[in-house]
N, C-alpha and C positions, 0 to 999 in steps of 0.2 A: 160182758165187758169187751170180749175180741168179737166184737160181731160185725164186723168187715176187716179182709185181707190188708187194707191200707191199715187200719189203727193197730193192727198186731204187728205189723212191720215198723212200726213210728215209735210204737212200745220199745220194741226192741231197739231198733237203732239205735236212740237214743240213752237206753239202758248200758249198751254196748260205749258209748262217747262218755258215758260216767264212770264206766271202770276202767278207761284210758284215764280219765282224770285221775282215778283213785293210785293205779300202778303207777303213773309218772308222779305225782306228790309223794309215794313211798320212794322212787327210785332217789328221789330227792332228798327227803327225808334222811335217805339212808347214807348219800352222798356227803350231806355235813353231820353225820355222826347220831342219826338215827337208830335207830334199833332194826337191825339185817331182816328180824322176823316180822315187820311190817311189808315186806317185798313177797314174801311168803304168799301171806294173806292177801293182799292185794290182788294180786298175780294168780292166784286162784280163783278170786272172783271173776278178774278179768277173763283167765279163761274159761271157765265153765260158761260167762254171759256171752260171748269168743263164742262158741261153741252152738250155744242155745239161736244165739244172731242166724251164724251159719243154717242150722236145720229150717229157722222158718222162715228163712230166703228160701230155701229150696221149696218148701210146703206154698207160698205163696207165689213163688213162679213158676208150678203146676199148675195150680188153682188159676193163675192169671196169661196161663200159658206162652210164658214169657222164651222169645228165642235164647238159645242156650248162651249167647255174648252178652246181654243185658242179665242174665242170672248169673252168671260168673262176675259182671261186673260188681253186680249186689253183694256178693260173698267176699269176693276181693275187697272190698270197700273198709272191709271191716280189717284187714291186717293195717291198714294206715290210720292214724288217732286223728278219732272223731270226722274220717271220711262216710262215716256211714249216714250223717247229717243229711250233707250233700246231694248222697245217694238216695236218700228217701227224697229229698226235693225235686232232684230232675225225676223222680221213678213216679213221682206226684204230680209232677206239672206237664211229665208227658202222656200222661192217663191211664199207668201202665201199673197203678194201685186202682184205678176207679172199678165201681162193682161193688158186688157182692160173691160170699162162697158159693160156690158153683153144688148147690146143693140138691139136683133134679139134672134129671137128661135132657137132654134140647133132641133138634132133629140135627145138628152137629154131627156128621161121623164120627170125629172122633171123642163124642161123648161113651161112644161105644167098647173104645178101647179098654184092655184089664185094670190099669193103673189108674184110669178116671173114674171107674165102679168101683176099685176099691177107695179111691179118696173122698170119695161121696158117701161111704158107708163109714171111716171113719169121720169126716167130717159133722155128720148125723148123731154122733158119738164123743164130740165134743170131751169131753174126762177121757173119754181110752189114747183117746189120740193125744193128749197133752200128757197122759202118763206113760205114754209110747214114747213120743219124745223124748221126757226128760231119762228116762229109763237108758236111752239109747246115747245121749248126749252124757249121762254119770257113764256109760259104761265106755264110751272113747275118751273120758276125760281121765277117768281111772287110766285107761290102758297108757295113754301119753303119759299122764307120771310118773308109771312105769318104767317106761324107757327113759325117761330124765327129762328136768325140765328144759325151757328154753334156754339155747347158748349152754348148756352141760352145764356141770356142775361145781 
């Protein structure tokens, strides 16, 4: 299904731009006398997908070893609704999705580095790696509720 860096990041984006939809139509909702626990909901989804966005930016501008200002752009993209569109467009039309998983060593030095061996072995691994993630992404999203949601409470 995710078998190139561009289509997993398009997935997402776009996943991300629909649960802006869904939180702004609760916020809405709630505004002319909707039921408060549709913001709830909403807003959970938004962030957990928030969240899910974040990690495979980072996984994909490894993978496409992307300078650290164009990955923060990506990441960033996603606090503003439905910027993360945009951002897969320029991130698409600058070439900077083209490829494939960097699944084999080149003669690249820095194919040799720790972090590019290990994402290669996960990568290879396809289910550890996406139950790493989500694993990782329940377990910051937990902790953020934690501490309260957004704007207190």
């Amino acid at each position: 299904m995710f078998t190139t860096p561009a289509r997993l990041f398009r997935v997402l984006a776009i996943a991300e731009a629909i649960t802006w939809t869904l939180l702004i139509g609760a916020l809405i909702a709630r505004a002319v006398g909707g039921a408060p626990v549709l913001v709830t909901f909403a807003g959970g989804i938004h962030g957990f997908v928030f969240l899910g966005y974040g990690a495979t930016a980072i996984l994909v501008a490894l993978n496409q070893r992307w300078h650290v200002g164009v990955a923060l752009t990506a990441i960033a993209s996603a606090i503003v609704p439905y910027a993360t569109i945009p951002a897969e467009i320029w991130l698409h039309r600058s070439g900077r999705l083209g490829g494939d998983w960097r699944l084999t060593e080149t003669d690249d030095p820095r194919d040799r580095r720790w972090h590019d061996r290990l994402m290669r072995w996960f990568l290879h691994r396809p289910w550890i790696l996406a139950l790493l993630i989500l694993l990782a992404v329940a377990a910051l999203f937990a902790v953020l509720l934690i501490l309260g949601p957004p704007g207190g409470r």
